[in-house]
Structure formats: structure tokens, C-alpha cells
Backbone and ligand atoms as CSV (ligand in chain L), in Angstrom:
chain,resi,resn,atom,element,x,y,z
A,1,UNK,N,N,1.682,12.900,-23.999
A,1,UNK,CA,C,1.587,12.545,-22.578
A,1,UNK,C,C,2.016,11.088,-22.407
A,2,UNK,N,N,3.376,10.846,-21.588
A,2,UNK,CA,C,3.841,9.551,-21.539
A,2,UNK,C,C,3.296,9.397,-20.037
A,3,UNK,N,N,2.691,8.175,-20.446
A,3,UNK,CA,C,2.118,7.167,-18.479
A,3,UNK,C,C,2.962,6.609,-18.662
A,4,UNK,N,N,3.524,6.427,-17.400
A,4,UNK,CA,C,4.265,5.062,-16.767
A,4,UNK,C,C,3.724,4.517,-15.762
A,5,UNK,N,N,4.139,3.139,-15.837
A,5,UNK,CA,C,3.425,2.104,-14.950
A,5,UNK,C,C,4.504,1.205,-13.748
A,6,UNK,N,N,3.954,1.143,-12.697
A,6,UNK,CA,C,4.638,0.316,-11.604
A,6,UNK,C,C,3.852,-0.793,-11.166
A,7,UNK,N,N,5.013,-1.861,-10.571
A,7,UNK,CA,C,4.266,-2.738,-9.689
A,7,UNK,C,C,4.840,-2.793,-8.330
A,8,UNK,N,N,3.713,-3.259,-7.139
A,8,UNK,CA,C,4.689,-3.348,-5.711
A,8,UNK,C,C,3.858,-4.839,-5.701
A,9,UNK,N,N,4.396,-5.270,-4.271
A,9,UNK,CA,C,4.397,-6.179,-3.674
A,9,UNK,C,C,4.811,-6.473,-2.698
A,10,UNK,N,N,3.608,-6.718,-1.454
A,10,UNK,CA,C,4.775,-6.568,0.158
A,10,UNK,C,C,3.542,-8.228,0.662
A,11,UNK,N,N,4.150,-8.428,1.401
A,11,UNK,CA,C,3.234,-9.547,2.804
A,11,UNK,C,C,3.938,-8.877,4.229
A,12,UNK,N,N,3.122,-9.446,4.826
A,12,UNK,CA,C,3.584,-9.386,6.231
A,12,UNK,C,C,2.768,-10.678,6.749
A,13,UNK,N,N,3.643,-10.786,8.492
A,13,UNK,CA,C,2.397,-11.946,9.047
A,13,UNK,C,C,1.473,-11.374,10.105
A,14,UNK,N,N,0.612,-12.643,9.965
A,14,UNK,CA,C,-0.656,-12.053,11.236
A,14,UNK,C,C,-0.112,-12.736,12.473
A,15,UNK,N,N,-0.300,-11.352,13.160
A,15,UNK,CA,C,0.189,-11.792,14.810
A,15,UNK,C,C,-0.450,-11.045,15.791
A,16,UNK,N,N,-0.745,-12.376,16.952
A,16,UNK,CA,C,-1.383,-11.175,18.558
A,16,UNK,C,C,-0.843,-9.590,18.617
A,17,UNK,N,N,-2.117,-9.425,19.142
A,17,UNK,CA,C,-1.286,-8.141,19.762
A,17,UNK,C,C,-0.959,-6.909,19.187
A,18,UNK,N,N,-1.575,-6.889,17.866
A,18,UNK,CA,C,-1.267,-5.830,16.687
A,18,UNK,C,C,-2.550,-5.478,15.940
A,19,UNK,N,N,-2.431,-3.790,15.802
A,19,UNK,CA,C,-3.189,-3.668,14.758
A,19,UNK,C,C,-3.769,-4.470,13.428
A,20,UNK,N,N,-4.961,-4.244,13.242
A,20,UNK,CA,C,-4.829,-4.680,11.335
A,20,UNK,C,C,-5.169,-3.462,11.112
A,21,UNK,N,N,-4.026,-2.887,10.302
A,21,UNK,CA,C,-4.300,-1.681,9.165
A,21,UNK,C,C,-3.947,-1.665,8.005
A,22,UNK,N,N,-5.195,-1.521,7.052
A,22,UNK,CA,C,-4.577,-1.438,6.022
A,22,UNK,C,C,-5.423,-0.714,5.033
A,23,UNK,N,N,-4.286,0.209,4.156
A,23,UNK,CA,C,-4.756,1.217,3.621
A,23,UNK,C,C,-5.443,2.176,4.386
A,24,UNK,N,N,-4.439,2.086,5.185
A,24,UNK,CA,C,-4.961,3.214,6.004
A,24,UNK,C,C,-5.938,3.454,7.201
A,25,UNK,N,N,-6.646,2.252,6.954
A,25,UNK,CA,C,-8.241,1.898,8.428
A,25,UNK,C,C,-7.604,0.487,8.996
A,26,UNK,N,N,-8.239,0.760,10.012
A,26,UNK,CA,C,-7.636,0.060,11.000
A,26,UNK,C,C,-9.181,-0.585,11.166
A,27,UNK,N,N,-9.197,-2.379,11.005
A,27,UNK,CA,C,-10.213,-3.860,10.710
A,27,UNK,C,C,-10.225,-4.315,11.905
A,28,UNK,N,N,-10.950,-4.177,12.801
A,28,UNK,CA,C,-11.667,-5.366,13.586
A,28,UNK,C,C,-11.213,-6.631,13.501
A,29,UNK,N,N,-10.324,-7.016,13.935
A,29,UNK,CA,C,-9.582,-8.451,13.686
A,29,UNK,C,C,-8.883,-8.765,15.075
A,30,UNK,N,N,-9.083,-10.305,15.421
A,30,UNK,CA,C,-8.476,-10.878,16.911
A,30,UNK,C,C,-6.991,-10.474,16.383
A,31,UNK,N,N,-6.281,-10.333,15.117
A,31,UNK,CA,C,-4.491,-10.478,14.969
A,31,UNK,C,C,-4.526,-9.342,14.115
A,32,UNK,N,N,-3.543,-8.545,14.038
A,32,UNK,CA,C,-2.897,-7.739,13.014
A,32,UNK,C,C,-1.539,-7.894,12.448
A,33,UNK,N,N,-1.171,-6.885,11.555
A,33,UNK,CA,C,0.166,-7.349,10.751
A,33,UNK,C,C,1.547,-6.371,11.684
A,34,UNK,N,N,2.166,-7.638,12.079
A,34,UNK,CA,C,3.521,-7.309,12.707
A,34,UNK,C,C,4.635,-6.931,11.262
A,35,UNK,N,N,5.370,-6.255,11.916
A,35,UNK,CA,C,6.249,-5.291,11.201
A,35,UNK,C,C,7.107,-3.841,11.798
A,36,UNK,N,N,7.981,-3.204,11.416
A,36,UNK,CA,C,8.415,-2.325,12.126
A,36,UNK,C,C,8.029,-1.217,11.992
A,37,UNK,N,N,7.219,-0.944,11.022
A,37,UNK,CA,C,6.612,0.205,11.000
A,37,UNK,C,C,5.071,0.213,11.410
A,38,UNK,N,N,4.072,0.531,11.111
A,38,UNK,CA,C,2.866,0.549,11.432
A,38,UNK,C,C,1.746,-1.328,10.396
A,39,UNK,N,N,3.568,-1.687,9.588
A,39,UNK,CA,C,2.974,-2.872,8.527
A,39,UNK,C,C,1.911,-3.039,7.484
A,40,UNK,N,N,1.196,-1.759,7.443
A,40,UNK,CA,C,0.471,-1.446,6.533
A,40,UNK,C,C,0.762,-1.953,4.775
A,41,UNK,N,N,0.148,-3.449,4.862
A,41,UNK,CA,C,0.823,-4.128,3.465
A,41,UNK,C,C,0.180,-3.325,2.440
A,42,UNK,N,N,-0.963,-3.023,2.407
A,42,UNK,CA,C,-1.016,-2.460,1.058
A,42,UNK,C,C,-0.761,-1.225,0.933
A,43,UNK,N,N,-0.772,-0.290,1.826
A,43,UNK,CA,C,0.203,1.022,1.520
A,43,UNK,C,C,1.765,1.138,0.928
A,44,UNK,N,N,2.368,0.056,1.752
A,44,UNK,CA,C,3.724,-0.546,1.370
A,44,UNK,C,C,3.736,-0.949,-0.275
A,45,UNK,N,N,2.649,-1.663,-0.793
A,45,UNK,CA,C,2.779,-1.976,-2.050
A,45,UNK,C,C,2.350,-0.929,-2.734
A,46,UNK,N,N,1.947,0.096,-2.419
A,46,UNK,CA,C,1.752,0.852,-3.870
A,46,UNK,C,C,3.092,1.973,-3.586
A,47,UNK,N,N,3.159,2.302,-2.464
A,47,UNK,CA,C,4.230,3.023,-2.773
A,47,UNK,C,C,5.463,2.774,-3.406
A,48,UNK,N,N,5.667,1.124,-3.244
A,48,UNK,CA,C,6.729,0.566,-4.020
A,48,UNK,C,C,6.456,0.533,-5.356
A,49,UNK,N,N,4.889,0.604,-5.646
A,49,UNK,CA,C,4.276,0.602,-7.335
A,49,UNK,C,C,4.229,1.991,-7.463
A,50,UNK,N,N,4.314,3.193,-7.244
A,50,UNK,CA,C,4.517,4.704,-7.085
A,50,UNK,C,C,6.099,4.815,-7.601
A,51,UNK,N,N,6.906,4.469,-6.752
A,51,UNK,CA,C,8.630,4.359,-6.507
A,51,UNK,C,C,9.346,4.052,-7.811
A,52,UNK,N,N,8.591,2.827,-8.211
A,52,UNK,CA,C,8.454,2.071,-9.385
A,52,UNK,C,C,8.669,2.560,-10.978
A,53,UNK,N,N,7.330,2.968,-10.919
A,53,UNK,CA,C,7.062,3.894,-11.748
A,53,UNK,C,C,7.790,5.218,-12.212
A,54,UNK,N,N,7.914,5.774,-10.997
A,54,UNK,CA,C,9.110,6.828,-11.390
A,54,UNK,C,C,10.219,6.600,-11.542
A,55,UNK,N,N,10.590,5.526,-11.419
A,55,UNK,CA,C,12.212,5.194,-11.564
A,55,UNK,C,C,13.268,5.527,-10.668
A,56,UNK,N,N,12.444,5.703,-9.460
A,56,UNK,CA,C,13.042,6.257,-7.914
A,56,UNK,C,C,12.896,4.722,-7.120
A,57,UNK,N,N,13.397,3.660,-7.549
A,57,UNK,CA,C,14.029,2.850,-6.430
A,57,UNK,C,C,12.864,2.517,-5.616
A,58,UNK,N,N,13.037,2.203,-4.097
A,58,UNK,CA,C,11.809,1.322,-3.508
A,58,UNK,C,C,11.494,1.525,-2.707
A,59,UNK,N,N,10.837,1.005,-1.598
A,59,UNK,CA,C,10.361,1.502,-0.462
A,59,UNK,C,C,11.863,1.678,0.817
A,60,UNK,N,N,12.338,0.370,0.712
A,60,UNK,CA,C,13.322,0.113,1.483
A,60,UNK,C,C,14.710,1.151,1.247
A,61,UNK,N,N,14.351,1.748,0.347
A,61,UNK,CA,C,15.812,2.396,0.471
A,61,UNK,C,C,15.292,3.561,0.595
A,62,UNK,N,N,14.062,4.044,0.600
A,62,UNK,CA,C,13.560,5.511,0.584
A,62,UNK,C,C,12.931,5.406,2.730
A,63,UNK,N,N,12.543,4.458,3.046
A,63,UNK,CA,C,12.376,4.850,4.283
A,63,UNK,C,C,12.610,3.031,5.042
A,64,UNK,N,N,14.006,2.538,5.362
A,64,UNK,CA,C,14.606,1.635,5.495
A,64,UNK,C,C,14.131,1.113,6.663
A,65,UNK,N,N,13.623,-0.379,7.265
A,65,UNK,CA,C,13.310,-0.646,8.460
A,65,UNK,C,C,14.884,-0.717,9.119
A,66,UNK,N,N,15.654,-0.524,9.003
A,66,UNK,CA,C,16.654,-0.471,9.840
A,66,UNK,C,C,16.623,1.128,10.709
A,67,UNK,N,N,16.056,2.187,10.621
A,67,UNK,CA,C,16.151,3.343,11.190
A,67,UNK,C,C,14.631,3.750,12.003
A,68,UNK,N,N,15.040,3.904,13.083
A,68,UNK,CA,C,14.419,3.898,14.207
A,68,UNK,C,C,13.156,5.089,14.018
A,69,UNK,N,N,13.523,5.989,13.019
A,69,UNK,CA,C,12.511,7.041,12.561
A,69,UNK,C,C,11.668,6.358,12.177
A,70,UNK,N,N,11.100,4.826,11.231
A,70,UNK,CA,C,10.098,4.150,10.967
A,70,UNK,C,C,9.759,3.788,11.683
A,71,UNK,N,N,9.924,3.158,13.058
A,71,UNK,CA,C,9.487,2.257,13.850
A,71,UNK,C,C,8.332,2.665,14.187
A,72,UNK,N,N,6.895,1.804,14.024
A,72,UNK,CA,C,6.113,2.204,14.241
A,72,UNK,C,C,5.134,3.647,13.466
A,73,UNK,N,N,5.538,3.382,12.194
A,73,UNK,CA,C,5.395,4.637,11.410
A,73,UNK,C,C,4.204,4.392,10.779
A,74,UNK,N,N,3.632,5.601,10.789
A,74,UNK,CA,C,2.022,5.488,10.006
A,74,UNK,C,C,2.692,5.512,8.812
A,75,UNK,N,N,2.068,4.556,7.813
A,75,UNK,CA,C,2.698,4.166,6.565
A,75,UNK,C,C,1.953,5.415,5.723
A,76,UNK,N,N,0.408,5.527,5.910
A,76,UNK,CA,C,0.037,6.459,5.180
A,76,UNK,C,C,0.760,8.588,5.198
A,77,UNK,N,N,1.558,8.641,6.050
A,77,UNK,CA,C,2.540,9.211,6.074
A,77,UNK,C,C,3.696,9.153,5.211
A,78,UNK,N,N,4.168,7.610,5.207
A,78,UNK,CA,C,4.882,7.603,4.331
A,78,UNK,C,C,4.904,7.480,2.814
A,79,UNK,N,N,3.213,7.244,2.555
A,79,UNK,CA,C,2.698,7.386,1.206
A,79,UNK,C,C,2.806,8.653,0.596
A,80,UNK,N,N,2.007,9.684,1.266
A,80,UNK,CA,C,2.503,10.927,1.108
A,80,UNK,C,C,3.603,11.415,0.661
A,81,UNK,N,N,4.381,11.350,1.823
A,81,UNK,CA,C,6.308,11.467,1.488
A,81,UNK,C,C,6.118,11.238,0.032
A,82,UNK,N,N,5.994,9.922,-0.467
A,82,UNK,CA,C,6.763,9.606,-1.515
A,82,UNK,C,C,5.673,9.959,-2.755
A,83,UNK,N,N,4.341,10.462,-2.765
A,83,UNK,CA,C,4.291,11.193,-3.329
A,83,UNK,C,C,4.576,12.479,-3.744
A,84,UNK,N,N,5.103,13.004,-2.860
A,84,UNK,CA,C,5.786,14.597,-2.796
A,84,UNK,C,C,7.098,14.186,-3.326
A,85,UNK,N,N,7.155,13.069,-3.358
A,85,UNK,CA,C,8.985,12.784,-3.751
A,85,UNK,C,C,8.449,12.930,-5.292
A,86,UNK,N,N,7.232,11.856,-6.012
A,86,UNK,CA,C,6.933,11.800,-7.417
A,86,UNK,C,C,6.917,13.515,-7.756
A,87,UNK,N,N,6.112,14.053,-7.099
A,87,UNK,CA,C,5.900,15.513,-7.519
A,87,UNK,C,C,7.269,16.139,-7.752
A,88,UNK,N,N,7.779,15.969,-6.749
A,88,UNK,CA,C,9.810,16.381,-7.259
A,88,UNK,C,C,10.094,16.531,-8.133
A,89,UNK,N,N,9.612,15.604,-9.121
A,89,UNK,CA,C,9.894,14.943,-10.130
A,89,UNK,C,C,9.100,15.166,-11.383
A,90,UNK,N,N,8.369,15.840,-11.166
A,90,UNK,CA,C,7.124,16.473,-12.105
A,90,UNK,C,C,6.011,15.570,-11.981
A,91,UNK,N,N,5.959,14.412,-11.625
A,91,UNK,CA,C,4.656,13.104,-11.911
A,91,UNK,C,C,3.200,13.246,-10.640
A,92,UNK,N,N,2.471,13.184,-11.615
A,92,UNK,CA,C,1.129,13.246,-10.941
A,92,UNK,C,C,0.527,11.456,-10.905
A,93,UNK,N,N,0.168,10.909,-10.081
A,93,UNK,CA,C,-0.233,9.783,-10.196
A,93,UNK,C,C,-1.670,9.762,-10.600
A,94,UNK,N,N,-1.804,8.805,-11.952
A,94,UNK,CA,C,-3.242,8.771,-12.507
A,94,UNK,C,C,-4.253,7.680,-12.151
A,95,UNK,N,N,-3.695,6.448,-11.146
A,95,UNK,CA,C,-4.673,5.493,-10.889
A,95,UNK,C,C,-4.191,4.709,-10.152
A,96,UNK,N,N,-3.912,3.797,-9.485
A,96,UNK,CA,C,-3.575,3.176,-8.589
A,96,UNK,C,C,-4.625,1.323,-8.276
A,97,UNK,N,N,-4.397,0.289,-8.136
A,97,UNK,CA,C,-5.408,-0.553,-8.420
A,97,UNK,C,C,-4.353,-1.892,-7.907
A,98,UNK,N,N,-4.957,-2.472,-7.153
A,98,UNK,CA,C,-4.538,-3.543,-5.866
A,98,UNK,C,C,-5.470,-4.505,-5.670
A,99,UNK,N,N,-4.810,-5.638,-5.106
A,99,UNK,CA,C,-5.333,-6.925,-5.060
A,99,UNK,C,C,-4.757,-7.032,-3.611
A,100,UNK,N,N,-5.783,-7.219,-2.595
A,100,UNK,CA,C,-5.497,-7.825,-0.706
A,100,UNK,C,C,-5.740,-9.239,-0.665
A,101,UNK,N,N,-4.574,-9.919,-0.866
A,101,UNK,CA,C,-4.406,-11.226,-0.454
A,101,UNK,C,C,-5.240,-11.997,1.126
A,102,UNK,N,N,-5.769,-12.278,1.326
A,102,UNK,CA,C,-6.341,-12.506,2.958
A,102,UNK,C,C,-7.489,-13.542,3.015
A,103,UNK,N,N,-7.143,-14.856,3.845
A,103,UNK,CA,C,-8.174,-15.864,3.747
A,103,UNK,C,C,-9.328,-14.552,4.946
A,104,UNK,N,N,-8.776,-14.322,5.907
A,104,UNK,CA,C,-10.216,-13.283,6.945
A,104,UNK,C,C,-9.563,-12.201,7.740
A,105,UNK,N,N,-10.140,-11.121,8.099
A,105,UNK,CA,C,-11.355,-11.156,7.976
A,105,UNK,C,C,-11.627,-10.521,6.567
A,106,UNK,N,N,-12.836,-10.254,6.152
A,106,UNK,CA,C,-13.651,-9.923,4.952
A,106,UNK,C,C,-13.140,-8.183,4.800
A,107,UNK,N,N,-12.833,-8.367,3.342
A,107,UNK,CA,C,-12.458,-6.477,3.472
A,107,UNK,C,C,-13.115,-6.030,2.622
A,108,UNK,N,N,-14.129,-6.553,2.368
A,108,UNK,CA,C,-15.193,-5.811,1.191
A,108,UNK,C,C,-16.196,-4.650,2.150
A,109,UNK,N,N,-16.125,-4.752,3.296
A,109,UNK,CA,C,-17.005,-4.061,4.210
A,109,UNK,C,C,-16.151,-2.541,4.386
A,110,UNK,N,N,-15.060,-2.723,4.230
A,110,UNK,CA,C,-14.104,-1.727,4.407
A,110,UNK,C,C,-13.591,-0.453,3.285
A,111,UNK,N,N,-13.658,-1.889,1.591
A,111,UNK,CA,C,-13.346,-0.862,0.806
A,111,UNK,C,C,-13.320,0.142,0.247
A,112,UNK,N,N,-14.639,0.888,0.463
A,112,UNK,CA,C,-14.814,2.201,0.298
A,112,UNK,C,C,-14.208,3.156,0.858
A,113,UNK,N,N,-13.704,2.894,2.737
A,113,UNK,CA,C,-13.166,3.849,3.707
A,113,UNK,C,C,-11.720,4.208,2.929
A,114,UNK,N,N,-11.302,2.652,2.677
A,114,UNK,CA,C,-10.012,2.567,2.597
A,114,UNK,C,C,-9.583,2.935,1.029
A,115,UNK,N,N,-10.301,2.981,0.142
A,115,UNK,CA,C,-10.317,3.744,-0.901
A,115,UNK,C,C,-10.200,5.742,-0.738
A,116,UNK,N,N,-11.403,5.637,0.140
A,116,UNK,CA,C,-11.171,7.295,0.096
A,116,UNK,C,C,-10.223,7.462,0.548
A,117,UNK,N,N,-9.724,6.920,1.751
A,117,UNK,CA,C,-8.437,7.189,2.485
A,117,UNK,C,C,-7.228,7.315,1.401
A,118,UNK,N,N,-6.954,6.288,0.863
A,118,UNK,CA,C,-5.860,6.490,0.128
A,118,UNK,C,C,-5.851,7.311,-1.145
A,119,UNK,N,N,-7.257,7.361,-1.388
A,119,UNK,CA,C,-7.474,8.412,-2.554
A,119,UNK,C,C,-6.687,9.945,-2.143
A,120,UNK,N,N,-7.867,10.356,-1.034
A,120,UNK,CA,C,-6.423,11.819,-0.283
A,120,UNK,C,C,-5.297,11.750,-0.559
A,121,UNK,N,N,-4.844,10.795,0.133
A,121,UNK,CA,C,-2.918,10.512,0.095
A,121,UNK,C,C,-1.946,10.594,-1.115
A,122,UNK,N,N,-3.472,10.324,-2.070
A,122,UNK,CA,C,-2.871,10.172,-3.797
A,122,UNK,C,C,-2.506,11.206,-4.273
A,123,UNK,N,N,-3.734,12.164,-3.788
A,123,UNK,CA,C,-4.210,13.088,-4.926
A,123,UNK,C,C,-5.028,12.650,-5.872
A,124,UNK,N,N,-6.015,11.910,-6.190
A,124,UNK,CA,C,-6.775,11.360,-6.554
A,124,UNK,C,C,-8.437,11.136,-6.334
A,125,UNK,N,N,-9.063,10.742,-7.371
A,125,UNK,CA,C,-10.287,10.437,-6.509
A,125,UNK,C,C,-10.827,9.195,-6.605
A,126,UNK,N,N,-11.463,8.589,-5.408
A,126,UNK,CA,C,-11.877,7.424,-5.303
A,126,UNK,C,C,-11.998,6.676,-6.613
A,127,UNK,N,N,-12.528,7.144,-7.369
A,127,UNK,CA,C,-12.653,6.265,-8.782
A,127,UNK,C,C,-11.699,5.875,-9.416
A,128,UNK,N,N,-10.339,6.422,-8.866
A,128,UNK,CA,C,-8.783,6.491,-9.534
A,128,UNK,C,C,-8.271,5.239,-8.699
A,129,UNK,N,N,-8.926,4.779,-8.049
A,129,UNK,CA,C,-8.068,3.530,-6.803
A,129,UNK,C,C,-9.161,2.514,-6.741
A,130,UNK,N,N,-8.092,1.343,-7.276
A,130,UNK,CA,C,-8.749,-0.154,-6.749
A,130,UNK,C,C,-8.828,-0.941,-5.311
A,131,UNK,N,N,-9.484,-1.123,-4.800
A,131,UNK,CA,C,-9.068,-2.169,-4.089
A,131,UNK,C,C,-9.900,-3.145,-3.697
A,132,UNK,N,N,-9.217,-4.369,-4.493
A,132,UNK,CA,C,-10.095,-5.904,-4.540
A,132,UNK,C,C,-9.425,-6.796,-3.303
A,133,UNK,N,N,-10.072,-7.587,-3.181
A,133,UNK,CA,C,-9.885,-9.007,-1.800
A,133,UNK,C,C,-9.950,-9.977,-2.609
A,134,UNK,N,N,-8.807,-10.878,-2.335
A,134,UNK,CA,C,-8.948,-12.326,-3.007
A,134,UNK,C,C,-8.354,-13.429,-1.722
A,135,UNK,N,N,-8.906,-14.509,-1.662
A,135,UNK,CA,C,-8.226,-15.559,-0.652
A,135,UNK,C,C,-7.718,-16.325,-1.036
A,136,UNK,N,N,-6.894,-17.193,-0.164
A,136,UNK,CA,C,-6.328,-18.072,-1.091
A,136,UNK,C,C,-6.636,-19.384,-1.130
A,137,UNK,N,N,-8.139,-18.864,-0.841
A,137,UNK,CA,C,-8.894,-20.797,-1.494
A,137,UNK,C,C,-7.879,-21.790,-0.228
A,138,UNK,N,N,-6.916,-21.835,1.062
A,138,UNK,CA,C,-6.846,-22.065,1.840
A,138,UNK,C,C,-4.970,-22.988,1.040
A,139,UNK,N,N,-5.287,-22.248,0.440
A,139,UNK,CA,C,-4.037,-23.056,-0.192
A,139,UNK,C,C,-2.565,-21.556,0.150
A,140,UNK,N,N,-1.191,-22.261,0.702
A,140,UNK,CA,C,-0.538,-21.374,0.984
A,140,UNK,C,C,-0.411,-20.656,2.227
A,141,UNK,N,N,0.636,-19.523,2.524
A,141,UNK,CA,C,0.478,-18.874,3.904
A,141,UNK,C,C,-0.747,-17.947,4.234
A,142,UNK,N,N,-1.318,-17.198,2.994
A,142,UNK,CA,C,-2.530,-16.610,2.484
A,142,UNK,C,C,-3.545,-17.467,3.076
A,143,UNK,N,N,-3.635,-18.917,2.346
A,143,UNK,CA,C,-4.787,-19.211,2.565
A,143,UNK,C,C,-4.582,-19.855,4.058
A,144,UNK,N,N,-3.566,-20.325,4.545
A,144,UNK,CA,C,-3.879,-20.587,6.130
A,144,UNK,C,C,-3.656,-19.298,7.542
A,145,UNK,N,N,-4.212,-18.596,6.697
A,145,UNK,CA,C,-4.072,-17.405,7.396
A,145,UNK,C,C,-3.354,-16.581,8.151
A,146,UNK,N,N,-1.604,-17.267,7.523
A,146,UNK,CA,C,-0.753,-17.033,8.412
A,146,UNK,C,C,0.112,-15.638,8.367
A,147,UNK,N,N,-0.665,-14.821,7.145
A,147,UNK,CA,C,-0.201,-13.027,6.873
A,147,UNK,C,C,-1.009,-12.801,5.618
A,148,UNK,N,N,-1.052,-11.571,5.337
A,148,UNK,CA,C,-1.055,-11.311,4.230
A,148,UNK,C,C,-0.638,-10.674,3.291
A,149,UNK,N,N,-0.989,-10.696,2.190
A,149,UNK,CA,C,-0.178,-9.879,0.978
A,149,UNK,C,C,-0.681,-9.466,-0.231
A,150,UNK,N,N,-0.156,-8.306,-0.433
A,150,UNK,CA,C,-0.554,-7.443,-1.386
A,150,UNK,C,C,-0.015,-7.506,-2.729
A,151,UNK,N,N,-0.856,-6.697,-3.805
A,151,UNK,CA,C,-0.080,-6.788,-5.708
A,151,UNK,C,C,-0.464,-5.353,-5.730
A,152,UNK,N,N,0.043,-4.095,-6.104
A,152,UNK,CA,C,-0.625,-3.096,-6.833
A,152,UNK,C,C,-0.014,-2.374,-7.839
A,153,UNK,N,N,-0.520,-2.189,-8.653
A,153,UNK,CA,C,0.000,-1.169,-9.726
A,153,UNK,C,C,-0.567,0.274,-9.688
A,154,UNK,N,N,0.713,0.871,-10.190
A,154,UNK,CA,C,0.196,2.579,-10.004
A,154,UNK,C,C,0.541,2.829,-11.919
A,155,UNK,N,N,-0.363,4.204,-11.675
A,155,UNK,CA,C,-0.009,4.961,-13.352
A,155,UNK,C,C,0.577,6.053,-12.952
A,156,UNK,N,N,1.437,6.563,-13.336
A,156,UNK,CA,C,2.009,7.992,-13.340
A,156,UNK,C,C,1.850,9.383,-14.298
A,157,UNK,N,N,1.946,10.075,-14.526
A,157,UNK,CA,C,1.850,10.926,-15.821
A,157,UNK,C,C,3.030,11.939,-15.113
A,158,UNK,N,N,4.120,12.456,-15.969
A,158,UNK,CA,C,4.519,13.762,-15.826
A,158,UNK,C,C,3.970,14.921,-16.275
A,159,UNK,N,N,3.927,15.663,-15.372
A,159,UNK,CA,C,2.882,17.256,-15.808
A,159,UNK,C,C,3.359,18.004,-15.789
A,160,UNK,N,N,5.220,17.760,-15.214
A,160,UNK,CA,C,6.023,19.343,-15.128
A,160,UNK,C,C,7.418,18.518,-15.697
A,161,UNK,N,N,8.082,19.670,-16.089
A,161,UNK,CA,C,9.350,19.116,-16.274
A,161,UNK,C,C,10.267,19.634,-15.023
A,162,UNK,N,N,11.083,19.153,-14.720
A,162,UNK,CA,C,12.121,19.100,-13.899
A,162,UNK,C,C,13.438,19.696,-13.800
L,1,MG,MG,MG,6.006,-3.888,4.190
């Protein structure tokens, strides 16, 4: 049984007037993350750590902000997608585990929702998905609260051949 491993990495900025969603729940926050799709940074990063892993290229070329079909796109939709793309492919994803860049608000109140949430989307179960909060000690665009940004790594396993 060969695992393979990915990494993603997305930011976005905080701006009026917008959701904060991420991983899927949508945070109680005066600003959310602008973007053309729904901006969902840490969905964005694992699917690029998913993408990764399989050796299928990235987010941007699998669902491009240049096409009007994203605009405004529930990202956790597009997590899906691209797990059905891994499955294509024979790969079952075995774990998934992320770091949320963000001086506020606090997402430790959240992580459980947003764990199960993305656990579904995985195929997985909660215990198979990380998700930690770190700030940036006020240092940076992180720490002056001017967006935020995500790290995650995924595991893969193939279970079928192709
Ligand atoms: Mg993004």
C-alpha cells in the first residue's frame, strides 16, 4: 500500500461585506474573505493538497477563477468534485491536517463543525482531519489582520487500479 502525500496553500483578504467561510461554516465576523468564488481558504488548500497528491495539477486549472461557472461557488462543492476526480483515479484520501492562519476572530469555537463538515466531503471521519488556528503574533498581513491563510496536507492511498 503506497500513501502519497500533498501540500496546498491559499490566502485571501479580509473585506466588508463578505462572508467568513471556512471549511465549510460560515464565522460570525464584522469582514469575510473576498474572492471569486465563495473564497473558502482552507477548502482551497486542501484541495490543492488532494490535487497534489495525486499528481492531478491544482486547483486553478481544475476549476479556474477566470470562468464565470466559479463565481461565487461553494468551494465545498468543489472539494467534492475533486474528490470524485481522486476516485477516477483509484485514490481514497486517508487524512487531511491544516493550519488557519488568522490574527481574529477565534476558530477554536468552530473546529469541530468545520471538521465534521469537511470530514463528509472527504469521505472520512472526523478523526482523519486536522484543523489548528495559529496567529501571527501581529507580525505580517496575518498578523495585522489584513486576510488570511492556510497550509494543509492531505494522504492519499490507491485502492483501485485504473
Ligand atoms: Mg483560493
Amino acid at each position: 500500500m503506497s500513501v502519497r502525500t500533498g501540500i496546498g496553500w491559499d490566502s485571501h483578504r479580509l473585506v466588508q461585506g463578505r462572508p467568513l467561510i471556512i471549511g465549510g461554516v460560515q464565522i460570525p465576523f464584522d469582514r469575510g474573505l473576498d474572492g471569486h468564488s465563495d473564497a473558502d481558504v482552507l477548502t482551497h488548500a486542501i484541495i490543492d493538497a488532494l490535487l497534489g497528491a495525486a499528481g492531478l495539477g491544482d486547483i486553478g486549472q481544475h476549476f479556474p477563477d477566470t470562468d464565470v461557472a466559479y463565481q461565487d461557488a461553494d468551494s465545498m462543492e468543489l472539494l467534492r468534485v475533486a474528490v470524485g476526480k481522486l476516485a477516477g483515479e483509484g485514490y481514497e484520501v486517508v487524512n487531511v491536517d491544516a493550519v488557519v492562519m488568522m490574527e481574529e476572530p477565534k476558530l477554536a469555537p468552530h473546529s469541530d463543525q468545520i471538521r465534521l463538515v469537511l470530514s463528509r466531503a472527504l469521505g472520512v471521519t472526523v478523526g482523519d482531519v486536522g484543523v489548528k488556528a495559529s496567529t501571527g503574533e501581529g507580525m505580517g498581513f496575518v498578523g495585522r489582520g489584513e486576510g488570511v491563510a492556510v497550509t494543509a496536507v492531505a494522504s492519499i492511498v490507491k485502492v483501485a487500479t485504473t
